[in-house]
LUMNU-574213 format. One record per residue (C-alpha): x, y, z; residue number from 1; residue in three letters. Coordinates in pm, whole numbers. Example, Ala and Ser with C-alpha at 12.3 -4.5 7.8 and 13.67 -1.06 7.14 Angstrom:
{r {1230,-450,780},1,'Ala'}
{r {1367,-106,714},2,'Ser'}
END
This chain:
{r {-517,-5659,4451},1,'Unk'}
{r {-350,-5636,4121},2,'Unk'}
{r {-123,-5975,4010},3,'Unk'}
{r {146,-6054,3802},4,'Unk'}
{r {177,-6407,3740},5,'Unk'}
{r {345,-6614,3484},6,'Unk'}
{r {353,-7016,3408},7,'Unk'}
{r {492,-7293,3646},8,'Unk'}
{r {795,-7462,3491},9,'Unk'}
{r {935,-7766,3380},10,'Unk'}
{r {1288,-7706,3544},11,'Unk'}
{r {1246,-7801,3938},12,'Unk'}
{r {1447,-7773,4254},13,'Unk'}
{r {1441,-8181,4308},14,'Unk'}
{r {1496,-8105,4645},15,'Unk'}
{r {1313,-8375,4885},16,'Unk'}
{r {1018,-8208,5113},17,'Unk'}
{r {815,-7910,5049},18,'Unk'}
{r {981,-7566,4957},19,'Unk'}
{r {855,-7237,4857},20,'Unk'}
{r {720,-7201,4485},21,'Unk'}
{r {981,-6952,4390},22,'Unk'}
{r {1258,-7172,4543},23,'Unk'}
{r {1099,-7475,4310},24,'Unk'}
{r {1057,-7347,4022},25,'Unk'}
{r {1425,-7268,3866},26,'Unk'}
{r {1320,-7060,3579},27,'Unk'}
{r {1475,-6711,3486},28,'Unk'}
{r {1161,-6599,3344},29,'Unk'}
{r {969,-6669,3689},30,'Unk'}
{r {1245,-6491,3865},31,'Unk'}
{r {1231,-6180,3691},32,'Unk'}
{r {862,-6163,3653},33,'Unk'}
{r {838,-6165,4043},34,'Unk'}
{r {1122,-5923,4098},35,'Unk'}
{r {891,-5699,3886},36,'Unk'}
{r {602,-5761,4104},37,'Unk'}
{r {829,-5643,4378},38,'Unk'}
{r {974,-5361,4254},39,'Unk'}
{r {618,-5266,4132},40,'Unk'}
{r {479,-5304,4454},41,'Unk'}
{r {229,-5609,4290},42,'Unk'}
{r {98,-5937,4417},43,'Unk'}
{r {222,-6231,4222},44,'Unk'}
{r {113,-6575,4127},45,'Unk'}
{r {292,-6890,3933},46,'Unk'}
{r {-30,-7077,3796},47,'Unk'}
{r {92,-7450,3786},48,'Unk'}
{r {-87,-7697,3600},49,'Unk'}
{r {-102,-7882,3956},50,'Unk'}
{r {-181,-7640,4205},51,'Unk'}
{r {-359,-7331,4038},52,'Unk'}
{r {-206,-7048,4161},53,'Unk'}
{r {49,-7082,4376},54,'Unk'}
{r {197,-6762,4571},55,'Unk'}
{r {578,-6754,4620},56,'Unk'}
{r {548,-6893,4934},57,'Unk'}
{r {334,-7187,4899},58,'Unk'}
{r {490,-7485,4994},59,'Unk'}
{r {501,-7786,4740},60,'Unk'}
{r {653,-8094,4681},61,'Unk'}
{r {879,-8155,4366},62,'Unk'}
{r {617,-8321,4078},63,'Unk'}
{r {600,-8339,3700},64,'Unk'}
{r {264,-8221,3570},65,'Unk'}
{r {180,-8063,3225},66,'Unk'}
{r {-139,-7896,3265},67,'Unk'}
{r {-364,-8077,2933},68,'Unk'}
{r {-627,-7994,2763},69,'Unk'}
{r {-899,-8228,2934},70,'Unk'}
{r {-806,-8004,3246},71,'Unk'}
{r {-830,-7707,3183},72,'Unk'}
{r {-1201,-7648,3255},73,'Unk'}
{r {-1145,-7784,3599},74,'Unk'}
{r {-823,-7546,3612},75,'Unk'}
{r {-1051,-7232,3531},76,'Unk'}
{r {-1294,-7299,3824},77,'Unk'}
{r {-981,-7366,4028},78,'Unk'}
{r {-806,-7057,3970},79,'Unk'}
{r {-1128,-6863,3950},80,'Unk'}
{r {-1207,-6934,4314},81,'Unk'}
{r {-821,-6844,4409},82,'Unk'}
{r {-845,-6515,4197},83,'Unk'}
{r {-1174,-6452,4426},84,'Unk'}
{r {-1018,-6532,4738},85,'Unk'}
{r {-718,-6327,4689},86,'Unk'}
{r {-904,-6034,4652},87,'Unk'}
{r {-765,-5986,4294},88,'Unk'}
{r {-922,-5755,4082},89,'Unk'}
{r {-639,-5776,3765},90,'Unk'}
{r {-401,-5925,3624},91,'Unk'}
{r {-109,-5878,3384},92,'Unk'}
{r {-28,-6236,3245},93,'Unk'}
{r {366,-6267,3135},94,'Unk'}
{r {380,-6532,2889},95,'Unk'}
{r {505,-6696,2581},96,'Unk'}
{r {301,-6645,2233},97,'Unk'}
{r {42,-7023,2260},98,'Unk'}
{r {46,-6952,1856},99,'Unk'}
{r {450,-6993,1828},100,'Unk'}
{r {440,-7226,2171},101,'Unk'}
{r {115,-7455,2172},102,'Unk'}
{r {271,-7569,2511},103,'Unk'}
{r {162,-7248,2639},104,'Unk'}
{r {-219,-7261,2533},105,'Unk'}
{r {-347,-7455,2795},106,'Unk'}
{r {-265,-7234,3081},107,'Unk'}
{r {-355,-6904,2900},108,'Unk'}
{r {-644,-7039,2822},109,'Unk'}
{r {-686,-7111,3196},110,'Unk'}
{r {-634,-6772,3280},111,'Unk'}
{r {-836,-6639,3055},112,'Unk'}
{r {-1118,-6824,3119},113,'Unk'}
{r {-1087,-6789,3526},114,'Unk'}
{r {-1042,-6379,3470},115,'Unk'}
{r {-1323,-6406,3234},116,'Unk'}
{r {-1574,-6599,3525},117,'Unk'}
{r {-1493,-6313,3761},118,'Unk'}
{r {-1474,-6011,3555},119,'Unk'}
{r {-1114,-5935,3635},120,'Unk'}
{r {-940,-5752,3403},121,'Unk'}
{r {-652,-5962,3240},122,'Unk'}
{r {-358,-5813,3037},123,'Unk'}
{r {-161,-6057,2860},124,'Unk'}
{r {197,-5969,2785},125,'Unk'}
{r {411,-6163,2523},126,'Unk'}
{r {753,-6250,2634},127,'Unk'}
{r {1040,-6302,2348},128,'Unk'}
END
C-alpha cells in the first residue's frame, strides 16, 4: 500500500470520549492532505507524537503531546512495526521544512528513520 501521511496537530476537537483521528485533529493541512489521499485513491496516516500512526479512523481521546527528541527512537520502532503491518510499501510525507520549523524535526526524523528500518521508499514533500 502506498501512504500519504502528514503530522498530528496541536489544534484538537476537545470533545470528551474517543473520536476518529480526522474528526480530532482540526487542522486544514490534515484535511487536505487526506482529501488527496482520497481523490488519489491512497492510504493515509496522521503520525502523532502519541500514537504513531494513526489511520483516520482510529479512535483517540483528546491529549496534549509534543513528540521530543528523547522519543523519537522509540517512535521509529513504533511506526516501523505499523508501516509493516499495514502492508505499506511507500510513502509521500507532507510536511513543513524542520530547517525553517525545528518543531517539525522530530517527527520527520521519525519517519525517516521507520521508512529507513523497512526499506520503504519515503518522499518528503515541503508544504509552504
Amino acid at each position: 500500500m502506498h501512504i500519504y501521511c502528514t503530522t498530528c496537530s496541536k489544534h484538537k476537537s476537545t470533545h470528551e470520549g474517543r473520536i476518529a483521528a480526522i474528526q480530532r485533529y482540526r487542522d486544514e493541512r490534515i484535511t487536505s492532505v487526506y482529501h488527496k489521499s482520497q481523490k488519489d485513491n491512497k492510504g493515509f496516516r496522521i503520525l502523532s507524537g502519541k500514537y504513531g500512526l494513526l489511520s483516520p479512523t482510529d479512535q483517540i481521546p483528546y491529549y496534549d503531546q509534543v513528540l521530543l527528541l528523547n522519543e523519537v527512537n522509540n517512535m521509529i520502532d513504533l511506526a516501523a512495526l505499523q508501516l509493516e503491518h499495514a502492508e505499506v510499501c511507500s510513502v509521500e510525507l507532507f510536511v513543513k521544512d524542520p530547517e525553517k520549523n525545528p518543531d517539525w524535526k522530530n517527527y520527520v526524523t521519525t519517519m525517516v528513520g521507520a521508512c529507513s528500518k523497512l526499506n520503504i521508499e519515503l518522499e518528503v514533500k515541503y508544504l509552504d
